[in-house]
mmCIF file as gemmi writes it, N, C-alpha and C atoms, coordinates in Angstrom:
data_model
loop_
_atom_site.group_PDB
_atom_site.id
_atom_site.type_symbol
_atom_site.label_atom_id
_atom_site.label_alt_id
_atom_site.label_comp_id
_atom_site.label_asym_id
_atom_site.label_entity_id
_atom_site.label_seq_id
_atom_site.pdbx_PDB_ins_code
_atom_site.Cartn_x
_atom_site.Cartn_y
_atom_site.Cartn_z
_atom_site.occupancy
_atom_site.B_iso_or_equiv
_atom_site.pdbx_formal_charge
_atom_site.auth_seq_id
_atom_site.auth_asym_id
_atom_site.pdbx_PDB_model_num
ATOM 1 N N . UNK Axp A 1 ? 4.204 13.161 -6.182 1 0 ? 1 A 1
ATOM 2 C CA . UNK Axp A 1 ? 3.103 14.066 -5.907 1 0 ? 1 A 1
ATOM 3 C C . UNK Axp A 1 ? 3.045 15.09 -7.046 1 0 ? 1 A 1
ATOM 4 N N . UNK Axp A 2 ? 1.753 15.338 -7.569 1 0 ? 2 A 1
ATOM 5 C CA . UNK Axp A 2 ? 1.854 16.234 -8.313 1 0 ? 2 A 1
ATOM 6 C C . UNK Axp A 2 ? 1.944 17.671 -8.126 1 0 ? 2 A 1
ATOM 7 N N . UNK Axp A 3 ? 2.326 18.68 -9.017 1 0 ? 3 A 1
ATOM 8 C CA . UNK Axp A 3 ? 3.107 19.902 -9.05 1 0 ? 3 A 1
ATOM 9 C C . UNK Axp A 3 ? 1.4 20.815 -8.281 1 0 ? 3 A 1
ATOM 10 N N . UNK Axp A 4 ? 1.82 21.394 -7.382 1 0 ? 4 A 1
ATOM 11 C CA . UNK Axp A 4 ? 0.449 22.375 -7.297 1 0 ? 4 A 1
ATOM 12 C C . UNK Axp A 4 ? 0.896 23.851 -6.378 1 0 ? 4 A 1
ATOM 13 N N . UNK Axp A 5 ? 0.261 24.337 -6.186 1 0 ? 5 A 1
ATOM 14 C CA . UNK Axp A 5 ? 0.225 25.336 -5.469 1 0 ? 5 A 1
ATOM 15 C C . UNK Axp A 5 ? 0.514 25.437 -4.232 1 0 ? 5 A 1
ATOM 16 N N . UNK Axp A 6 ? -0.098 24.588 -3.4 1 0 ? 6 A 1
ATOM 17 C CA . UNK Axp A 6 ? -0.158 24.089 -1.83 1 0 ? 6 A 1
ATOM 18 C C . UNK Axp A 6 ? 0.742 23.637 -1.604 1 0 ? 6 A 1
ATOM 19 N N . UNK Axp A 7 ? 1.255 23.559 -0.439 1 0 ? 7 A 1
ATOM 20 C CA . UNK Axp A 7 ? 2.393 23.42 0.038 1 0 ? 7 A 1
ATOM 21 C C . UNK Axp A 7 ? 2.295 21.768 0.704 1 0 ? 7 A 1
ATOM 22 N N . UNK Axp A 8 ? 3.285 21.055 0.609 1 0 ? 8 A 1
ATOM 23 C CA . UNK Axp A 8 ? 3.511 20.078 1.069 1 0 ? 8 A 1
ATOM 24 C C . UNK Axp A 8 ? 2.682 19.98 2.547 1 0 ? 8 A 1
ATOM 25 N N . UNK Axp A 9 ? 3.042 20.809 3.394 1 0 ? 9 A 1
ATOM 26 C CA . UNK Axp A 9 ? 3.042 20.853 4.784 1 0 ? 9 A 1
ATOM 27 C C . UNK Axp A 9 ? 1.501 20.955 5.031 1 0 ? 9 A 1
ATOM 28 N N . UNK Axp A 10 ? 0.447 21.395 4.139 1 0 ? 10 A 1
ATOM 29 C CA . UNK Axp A 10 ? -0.76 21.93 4.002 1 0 ? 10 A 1
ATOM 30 C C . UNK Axp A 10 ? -1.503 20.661 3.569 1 0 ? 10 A 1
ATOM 31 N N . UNK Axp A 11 ? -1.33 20.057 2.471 1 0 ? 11 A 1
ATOM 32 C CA . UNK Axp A 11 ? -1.512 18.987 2.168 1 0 ? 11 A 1
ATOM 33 C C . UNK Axp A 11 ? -1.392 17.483 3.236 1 0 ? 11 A 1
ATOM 34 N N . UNK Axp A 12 ? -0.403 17.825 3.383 1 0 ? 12 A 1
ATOM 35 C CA . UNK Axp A 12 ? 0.131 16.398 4.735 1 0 ? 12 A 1
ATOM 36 C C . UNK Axp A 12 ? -0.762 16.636 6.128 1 0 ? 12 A 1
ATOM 37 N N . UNK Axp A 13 ? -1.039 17.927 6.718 1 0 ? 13 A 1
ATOM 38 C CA . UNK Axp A 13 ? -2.065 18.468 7.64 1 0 ? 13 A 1
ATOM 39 C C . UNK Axp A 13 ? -3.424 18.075 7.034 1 0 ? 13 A 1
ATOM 40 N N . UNK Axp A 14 ? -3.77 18.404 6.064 1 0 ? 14 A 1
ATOM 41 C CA . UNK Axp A 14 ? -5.101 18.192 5.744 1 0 ? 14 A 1
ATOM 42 C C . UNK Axp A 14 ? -5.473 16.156 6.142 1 0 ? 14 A 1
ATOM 43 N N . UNK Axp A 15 ? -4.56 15.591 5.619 1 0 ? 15 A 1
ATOM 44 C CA . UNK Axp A 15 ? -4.389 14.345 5.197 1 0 ? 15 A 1
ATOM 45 C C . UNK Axp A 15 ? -4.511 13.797 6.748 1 0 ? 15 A 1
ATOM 46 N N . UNK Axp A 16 ? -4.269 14.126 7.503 1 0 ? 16 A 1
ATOM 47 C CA . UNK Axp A 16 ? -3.638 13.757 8.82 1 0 ? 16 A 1
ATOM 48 C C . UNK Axp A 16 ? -5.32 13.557 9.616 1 0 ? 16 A 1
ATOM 49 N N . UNK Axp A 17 ? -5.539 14.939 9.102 1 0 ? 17 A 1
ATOM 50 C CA . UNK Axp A 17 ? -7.145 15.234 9.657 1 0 ? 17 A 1
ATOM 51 C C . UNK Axp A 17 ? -8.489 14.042 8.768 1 0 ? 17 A 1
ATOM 52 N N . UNK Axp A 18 ? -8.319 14.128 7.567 1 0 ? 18 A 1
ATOM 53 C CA . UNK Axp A 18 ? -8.591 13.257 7.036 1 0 ? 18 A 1
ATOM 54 C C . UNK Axp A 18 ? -8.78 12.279 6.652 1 0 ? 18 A 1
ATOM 55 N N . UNK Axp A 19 ? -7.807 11.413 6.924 1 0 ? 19 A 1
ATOM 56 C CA . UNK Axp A 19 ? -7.617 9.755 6.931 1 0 ? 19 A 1
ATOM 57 C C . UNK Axp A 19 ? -7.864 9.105 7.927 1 0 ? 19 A 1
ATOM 58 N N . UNK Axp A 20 ? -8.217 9.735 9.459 1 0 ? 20 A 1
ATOM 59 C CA . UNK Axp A 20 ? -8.687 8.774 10.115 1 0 ? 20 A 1
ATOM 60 C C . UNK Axp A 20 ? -10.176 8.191 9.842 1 0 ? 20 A 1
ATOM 61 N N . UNK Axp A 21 ? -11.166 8.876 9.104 1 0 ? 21 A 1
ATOM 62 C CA . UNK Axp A 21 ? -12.405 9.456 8.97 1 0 ? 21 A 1
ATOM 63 C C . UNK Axp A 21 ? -12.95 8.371 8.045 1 0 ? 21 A 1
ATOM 64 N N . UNK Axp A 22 ? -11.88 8.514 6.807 1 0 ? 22 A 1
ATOM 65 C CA . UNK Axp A 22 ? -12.443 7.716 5.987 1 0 ? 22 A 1
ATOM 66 C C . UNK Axp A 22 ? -12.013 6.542 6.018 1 0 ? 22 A 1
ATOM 67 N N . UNK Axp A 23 ? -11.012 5.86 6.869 1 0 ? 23 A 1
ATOM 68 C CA . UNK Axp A 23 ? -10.563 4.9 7.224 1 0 ? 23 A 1
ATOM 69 C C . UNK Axp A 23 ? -11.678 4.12 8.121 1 0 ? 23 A 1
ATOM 70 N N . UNK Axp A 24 ? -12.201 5.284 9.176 1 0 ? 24 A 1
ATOM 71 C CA . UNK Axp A 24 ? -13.548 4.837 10.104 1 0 ? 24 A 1
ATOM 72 C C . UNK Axp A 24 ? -14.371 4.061 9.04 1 0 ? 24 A 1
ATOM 73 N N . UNK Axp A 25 ? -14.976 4.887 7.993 1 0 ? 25 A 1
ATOM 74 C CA . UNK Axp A 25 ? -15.831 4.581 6.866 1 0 ? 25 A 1
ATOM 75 C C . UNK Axp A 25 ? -15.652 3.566 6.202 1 0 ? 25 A 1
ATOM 76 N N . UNK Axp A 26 ? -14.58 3.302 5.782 1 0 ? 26 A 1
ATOM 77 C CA . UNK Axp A 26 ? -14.12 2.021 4.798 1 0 ? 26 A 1
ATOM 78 C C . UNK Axp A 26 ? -14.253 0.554 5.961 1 0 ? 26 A 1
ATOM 79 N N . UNK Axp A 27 ? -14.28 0.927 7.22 1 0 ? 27 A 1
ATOM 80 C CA . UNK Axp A 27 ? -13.862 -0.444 7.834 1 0 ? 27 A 1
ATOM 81 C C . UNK Axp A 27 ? -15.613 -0.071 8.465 1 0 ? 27 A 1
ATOM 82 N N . UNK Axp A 28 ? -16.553 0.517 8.302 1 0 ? 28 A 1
ATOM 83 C CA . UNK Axp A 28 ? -17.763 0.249 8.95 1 0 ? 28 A 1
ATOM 84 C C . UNK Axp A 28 ? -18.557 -0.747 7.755 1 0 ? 28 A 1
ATOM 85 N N . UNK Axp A 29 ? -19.751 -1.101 8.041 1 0 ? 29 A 1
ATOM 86 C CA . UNK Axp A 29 ? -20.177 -1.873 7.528 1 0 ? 29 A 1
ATOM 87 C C . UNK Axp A 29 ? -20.921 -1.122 6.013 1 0 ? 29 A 1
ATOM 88 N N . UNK Axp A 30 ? -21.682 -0.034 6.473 1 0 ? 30 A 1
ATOM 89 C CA . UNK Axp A 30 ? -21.939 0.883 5.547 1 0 ? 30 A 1
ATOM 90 C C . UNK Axp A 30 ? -20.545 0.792 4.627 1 0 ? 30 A 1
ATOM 91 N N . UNK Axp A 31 ? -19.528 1.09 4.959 1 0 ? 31 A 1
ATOM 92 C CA . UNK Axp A 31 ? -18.638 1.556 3.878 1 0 ? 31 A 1
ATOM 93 C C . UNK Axp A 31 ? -17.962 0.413 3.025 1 0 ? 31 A 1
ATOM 94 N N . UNK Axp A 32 ? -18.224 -0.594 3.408 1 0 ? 32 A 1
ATOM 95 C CA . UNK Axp A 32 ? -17.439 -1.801 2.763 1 0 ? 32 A 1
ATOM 96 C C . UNK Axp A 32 ? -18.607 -2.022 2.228 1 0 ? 32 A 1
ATOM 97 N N . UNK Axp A 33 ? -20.042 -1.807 2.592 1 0 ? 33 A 1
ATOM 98 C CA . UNK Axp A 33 ? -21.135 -2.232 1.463 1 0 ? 33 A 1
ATOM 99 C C . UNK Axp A 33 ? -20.81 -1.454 -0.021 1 0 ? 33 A 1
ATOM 100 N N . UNK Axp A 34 ? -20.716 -0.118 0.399 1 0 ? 34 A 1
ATOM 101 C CA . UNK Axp A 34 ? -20.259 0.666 -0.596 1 0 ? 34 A 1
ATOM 102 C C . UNK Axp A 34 ? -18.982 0.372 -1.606 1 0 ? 34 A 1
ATOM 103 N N . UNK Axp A 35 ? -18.243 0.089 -1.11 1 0 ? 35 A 1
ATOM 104 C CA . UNK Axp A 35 ? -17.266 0.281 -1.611 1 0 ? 35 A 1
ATOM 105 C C . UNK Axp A 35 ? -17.22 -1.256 -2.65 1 0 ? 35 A 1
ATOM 106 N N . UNK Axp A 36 ? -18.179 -2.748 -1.484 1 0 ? 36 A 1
ATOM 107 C CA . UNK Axp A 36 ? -18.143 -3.575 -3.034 1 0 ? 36 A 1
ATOM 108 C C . UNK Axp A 36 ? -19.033 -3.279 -4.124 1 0 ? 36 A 1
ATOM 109 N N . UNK Axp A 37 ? -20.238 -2.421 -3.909 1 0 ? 37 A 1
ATOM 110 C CA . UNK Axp A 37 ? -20.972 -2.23 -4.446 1 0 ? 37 A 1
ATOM 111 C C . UNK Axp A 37 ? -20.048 -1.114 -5.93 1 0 ? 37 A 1
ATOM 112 N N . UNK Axp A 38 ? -19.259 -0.417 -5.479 1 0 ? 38 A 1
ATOM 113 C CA . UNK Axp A 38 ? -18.732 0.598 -6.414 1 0 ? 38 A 1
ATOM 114 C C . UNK Axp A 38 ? -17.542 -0.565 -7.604 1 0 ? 38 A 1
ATOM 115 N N . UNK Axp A 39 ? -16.821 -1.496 -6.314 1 0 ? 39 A 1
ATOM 116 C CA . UNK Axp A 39 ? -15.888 -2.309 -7.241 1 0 ? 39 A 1
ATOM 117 C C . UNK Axp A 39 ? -17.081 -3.008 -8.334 1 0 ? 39 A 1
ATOM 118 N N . UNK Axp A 40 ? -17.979 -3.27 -7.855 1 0 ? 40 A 1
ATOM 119 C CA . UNK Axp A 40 ? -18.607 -4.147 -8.725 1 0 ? 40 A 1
ATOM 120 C C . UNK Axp A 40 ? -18.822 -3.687 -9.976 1 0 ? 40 A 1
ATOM 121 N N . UNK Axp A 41 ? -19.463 -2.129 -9.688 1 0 ? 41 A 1
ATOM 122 C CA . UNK Axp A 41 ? -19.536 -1.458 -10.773 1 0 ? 41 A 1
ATOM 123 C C . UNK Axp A 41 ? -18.635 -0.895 -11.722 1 0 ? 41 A 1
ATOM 124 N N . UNK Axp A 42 ? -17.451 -1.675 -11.08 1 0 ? 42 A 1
ATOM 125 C CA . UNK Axp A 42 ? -16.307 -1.201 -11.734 1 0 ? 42 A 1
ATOM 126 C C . UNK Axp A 42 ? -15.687 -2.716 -12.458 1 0 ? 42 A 1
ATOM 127 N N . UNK Axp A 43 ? -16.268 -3.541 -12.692 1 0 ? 43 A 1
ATOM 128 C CA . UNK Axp A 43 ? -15.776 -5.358 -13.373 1 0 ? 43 A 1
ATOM 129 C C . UNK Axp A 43 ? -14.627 -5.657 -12.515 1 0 ? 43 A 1
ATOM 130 N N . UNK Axp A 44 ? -14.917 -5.059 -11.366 1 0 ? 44 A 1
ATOM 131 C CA . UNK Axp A 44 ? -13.558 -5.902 -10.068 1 0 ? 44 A 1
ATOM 132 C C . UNK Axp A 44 ? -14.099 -6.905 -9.436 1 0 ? 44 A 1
ATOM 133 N N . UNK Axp A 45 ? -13.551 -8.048 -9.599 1 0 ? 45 A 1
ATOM 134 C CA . UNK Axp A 45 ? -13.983 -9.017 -8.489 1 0 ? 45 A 1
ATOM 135 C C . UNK Axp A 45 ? -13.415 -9.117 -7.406 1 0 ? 45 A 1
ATOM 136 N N . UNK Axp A 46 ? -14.621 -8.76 -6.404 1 0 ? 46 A 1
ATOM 137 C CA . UNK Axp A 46 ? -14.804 -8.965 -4.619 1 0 ? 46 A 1
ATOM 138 C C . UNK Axp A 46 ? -13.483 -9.55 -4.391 1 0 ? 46 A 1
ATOM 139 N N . UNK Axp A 47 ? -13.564 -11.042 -4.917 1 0 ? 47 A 1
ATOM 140 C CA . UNK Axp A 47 ? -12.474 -11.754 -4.246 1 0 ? 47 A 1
ATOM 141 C C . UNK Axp A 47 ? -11.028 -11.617 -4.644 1 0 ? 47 A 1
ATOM 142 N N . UNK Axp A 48 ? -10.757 -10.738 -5.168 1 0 ? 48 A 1
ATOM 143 C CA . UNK Axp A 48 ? -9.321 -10.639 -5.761 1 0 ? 48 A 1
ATOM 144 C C . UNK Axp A 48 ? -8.791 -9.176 -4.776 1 0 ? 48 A 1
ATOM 145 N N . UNK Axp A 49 ? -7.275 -8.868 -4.696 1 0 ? 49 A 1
ATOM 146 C CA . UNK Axp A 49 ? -6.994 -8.057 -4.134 1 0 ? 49 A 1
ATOM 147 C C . UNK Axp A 49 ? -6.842 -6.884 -5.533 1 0 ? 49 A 1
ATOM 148 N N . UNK Axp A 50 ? -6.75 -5.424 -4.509 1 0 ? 50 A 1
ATOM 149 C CA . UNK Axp A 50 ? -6.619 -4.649 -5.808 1 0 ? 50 A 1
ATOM 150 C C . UNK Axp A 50 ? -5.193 -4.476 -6.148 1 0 ? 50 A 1
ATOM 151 N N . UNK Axp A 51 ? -4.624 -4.465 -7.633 1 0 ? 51 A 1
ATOM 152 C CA . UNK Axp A 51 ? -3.088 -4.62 -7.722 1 0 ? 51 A 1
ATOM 153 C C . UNK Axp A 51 ? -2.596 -3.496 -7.995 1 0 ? 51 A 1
ATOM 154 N N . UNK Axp A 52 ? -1.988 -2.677 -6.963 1 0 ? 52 A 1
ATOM 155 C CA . UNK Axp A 52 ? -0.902 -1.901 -6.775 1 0 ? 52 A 1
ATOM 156 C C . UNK Axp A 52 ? -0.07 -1.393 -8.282 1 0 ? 52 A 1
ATOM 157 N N . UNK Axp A 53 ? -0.019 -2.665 -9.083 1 0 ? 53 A 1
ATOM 158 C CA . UNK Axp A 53 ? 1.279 -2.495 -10.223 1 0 ? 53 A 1
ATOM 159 C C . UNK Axp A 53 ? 0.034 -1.412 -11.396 1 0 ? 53 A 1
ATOM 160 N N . UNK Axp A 54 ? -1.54 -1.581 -10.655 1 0 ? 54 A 1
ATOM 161 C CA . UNK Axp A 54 ? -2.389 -0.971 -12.208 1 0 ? 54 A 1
ATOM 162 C C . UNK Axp A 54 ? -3.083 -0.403 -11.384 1 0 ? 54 A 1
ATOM 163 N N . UNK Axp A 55 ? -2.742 0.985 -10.732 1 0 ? 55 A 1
ATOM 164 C CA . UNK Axp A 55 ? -3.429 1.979 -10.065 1 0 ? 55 A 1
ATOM 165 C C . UNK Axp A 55 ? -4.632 2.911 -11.014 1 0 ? 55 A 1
ATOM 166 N N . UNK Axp A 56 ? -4.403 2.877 -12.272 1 0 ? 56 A 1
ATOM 167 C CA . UNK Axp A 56 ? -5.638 3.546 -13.065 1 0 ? 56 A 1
ATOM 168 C C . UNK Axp A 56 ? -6.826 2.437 -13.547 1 0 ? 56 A 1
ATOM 169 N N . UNK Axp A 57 ? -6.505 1.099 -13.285 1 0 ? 57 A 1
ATOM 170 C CA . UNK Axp A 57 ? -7.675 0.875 -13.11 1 0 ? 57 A 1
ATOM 171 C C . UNK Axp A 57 ? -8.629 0.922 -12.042 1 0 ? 57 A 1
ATOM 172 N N . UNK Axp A 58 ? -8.516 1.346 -10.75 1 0 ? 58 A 1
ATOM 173 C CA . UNK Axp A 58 ? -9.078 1.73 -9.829 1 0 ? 58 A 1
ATOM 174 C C . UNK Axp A 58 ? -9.089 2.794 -9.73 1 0 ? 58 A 1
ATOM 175 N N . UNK Axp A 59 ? -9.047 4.182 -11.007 1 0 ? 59 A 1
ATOM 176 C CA . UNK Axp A 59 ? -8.761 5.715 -10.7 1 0 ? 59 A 1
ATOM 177 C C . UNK Axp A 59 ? -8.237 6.053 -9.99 1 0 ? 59 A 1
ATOM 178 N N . UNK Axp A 60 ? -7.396 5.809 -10.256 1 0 ? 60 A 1
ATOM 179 C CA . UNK Axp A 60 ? -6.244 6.379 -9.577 1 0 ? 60 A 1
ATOM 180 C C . UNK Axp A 60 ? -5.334 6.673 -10.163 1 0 ? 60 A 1
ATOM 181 N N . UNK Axp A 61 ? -4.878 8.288 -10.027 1 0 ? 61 A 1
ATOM 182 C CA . UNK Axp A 61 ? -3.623 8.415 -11.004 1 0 ? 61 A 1
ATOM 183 C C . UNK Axp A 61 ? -2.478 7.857 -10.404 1 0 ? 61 A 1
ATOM 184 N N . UNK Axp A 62 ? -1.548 7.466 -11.688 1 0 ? 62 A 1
ATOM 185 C CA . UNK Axp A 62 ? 0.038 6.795 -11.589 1 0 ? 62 A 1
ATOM 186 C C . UNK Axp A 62 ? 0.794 8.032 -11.03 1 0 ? 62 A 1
ATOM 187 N N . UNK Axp A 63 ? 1.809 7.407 -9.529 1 0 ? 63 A 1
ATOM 188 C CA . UNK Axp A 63 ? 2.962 8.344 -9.065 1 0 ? 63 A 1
ATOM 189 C C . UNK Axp A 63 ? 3.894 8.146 -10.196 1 0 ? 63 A 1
């Protein structure tokens, strides 16, 4: 995790509140339209899983 201000405990609360929400989103139909629509725009193909070992190609910063 990176170095910040906020406290662990603040962060992990927020997260708690948070992740059910967008989890709702990702598994509705709206959100999986979205989300191939964004891989696409990103040269990911649909049918492949996303690989864990290359988290910045999906923006995502490296732990």
């Amino acid at each position: 995790m990176p170095d910040t201000a906020i406290p662990k405990h603040e962060i992990e609360a927020l997260a708690r509140c948070l992740f059910p929400e967008i989890q709702r989103f990702f598994e509705s139909e709206n959100g999986r339209r979205e989300f191939a629509e964004w891989r696409a725009s990103q040269g990911v193909n649909s049918n492949s899983a996303m690989k864990e070992d290359d988290p910045q190609k999906y923006g995502e910063a490296a732990s």
